[in-house]
KEKE-3310 file (N, C-alpha, C; in steps of 0.2 Angstrom, whole numbers, plus 5000, padded with zeros to 4 digits):
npx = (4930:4940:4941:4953:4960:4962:4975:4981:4981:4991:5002:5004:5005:5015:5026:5024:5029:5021:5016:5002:4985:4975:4963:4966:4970:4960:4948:4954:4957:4941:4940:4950:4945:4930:4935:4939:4928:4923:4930:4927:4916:4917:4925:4915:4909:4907:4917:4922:4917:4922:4938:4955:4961:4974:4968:4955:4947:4944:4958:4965:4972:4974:4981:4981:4984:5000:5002:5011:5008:5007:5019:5019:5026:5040:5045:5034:5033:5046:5040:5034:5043:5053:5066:5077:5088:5098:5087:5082:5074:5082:5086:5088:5103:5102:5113:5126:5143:5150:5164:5169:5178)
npy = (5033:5022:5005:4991:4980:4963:4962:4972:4969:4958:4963:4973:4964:4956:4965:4971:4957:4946:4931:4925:4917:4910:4912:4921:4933:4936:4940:4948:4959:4962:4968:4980:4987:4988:4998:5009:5012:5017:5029:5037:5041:5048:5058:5066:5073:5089:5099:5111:5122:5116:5116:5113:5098:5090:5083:5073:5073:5081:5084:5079:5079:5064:5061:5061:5072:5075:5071:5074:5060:5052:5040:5022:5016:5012:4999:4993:4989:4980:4972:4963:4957:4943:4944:4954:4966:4981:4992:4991:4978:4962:4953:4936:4938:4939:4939:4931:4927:4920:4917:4912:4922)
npz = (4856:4849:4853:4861:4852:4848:4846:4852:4864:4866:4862:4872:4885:4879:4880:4893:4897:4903:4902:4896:4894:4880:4883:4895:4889:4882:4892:4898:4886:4886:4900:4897:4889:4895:4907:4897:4889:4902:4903:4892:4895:4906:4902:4894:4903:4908:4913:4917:4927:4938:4949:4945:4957:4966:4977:4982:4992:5010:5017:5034:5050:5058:5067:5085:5097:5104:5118:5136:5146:5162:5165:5166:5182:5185:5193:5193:5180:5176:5186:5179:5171:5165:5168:5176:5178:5185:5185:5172:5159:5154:5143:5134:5122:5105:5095:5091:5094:5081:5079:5088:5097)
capx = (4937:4942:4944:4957:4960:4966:4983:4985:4982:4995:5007:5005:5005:5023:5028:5025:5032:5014:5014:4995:4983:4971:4958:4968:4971:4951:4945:4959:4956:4937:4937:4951:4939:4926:4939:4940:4923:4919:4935:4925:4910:4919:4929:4910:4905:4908:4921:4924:4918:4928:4943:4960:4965:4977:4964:4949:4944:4947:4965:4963:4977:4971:4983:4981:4988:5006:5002:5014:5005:5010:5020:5022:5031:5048:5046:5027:5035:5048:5038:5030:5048:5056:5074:5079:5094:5097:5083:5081:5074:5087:5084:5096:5107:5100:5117:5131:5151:5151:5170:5172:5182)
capy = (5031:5014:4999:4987:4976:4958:4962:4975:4966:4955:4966:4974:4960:4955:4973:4969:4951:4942:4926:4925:4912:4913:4917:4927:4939:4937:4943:4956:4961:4962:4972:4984:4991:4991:5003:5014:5015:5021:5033:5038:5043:5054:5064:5068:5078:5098:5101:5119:5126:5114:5119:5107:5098:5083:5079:5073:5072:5086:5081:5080:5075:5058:5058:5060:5077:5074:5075:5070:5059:5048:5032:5016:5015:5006:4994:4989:4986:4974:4964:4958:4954:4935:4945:4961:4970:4989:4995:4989:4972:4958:4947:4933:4940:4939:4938:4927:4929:4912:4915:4908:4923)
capz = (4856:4847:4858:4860:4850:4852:4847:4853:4872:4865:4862:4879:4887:4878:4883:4903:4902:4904:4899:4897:4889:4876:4888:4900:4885:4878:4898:4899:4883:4888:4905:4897:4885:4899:4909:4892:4889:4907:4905:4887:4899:4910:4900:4891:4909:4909:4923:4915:4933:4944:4950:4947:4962:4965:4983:4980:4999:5013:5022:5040:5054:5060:5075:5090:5099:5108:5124:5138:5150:5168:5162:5172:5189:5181:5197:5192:5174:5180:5190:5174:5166:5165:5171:5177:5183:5187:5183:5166:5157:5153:5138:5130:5116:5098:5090:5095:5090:5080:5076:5096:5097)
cpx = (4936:4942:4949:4956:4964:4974:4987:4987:4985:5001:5009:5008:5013:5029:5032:5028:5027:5017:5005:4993:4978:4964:4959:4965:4962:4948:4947:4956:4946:4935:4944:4944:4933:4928:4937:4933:4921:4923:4930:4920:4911:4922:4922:4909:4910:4910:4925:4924:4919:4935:4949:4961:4968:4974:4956:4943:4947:4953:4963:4967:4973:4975:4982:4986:4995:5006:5007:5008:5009:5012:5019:5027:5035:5046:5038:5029:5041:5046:5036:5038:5052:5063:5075:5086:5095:5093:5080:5078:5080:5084:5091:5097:5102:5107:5123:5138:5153:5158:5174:5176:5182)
cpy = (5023:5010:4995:4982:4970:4958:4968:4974:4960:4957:4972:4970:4956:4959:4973:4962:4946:4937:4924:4920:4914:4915:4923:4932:4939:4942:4949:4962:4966:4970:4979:4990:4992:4997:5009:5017:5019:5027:5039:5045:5048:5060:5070:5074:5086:5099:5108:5122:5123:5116:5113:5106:5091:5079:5079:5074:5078:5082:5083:5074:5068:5055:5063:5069:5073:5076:5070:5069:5052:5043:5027:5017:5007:4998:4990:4985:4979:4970:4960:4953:4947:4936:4951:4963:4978:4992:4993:4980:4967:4953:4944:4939:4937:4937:4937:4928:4920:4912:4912:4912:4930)
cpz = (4854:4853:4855:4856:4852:4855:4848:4862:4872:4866:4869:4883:4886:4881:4892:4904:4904:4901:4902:4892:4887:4879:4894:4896:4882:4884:4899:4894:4886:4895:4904:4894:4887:4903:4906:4890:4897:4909:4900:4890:4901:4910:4894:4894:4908:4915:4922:4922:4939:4945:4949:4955:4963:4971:4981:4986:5002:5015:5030:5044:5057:5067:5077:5094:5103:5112:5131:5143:5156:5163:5169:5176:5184:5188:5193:5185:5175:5183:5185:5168:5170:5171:5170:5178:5182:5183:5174:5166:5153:5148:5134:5124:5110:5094:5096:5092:5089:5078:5082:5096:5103)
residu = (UNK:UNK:UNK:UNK:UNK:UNK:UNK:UNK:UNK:UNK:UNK:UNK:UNK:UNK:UNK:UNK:UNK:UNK:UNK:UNK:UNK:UNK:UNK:UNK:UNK:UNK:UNK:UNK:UNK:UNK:UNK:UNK:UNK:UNK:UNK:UNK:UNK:UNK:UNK:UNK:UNK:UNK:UNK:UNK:UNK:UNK:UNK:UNK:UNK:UNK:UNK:UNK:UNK:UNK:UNK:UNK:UNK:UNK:UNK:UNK:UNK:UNK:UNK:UNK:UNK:UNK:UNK:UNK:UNK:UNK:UNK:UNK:UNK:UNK:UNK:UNK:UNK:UNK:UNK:UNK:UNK:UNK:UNK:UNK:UNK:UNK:UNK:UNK:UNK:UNK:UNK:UNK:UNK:UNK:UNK:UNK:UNK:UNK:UNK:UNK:UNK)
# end
């Protein structure tokens, strides 16, 4: 496979709206055409007796089963709050009615 040439990682780069400088684009240039070659490599390997799949890992639930368990005594939880009232926590307002109305 060809590699990139300068301008054609000019012309990309015009493409996506980069403004890059003449080193950006030399580096860029440089670790595409590392990318491409090690794509080159890969498409070399015999994958005739793999099967397609779009997972490369097994899948595996990573939560936690749903299970119900005792909560906190509402009174135990309240002691810990600034201001209570019927059974609930009390906190100032977040939004205020600035039309004074």
């Amino acid at each position: 496979m060809p590699g990139l040439s300068r301008s054609d990682v000019e012309h990309v780069a015009h493409l996506a709206r980069l403004g890059l400088t003449d080193d950006e684009l030399g580096r860029l240039q440089g670790q595409l055409n590392h990318i491409l070659d090690q794509y080159t490599k890969l498409a070399e390997l015999d994958t005739d007796s793999i099967a397609p799949t779009a997972q490369t890992i097994e899948l595996e639930n990573i939560l936690r089963e749903d299970v119900v368990t005792p909560s906190l005594p509402v009174e135990e939880i309240l002691r810990n709050a600034p201001d209570a009232a019927g059974g609930y926590i009390v906190s100032p307002p977040i939004l205020s009615d600035e039309s004074g109305g």
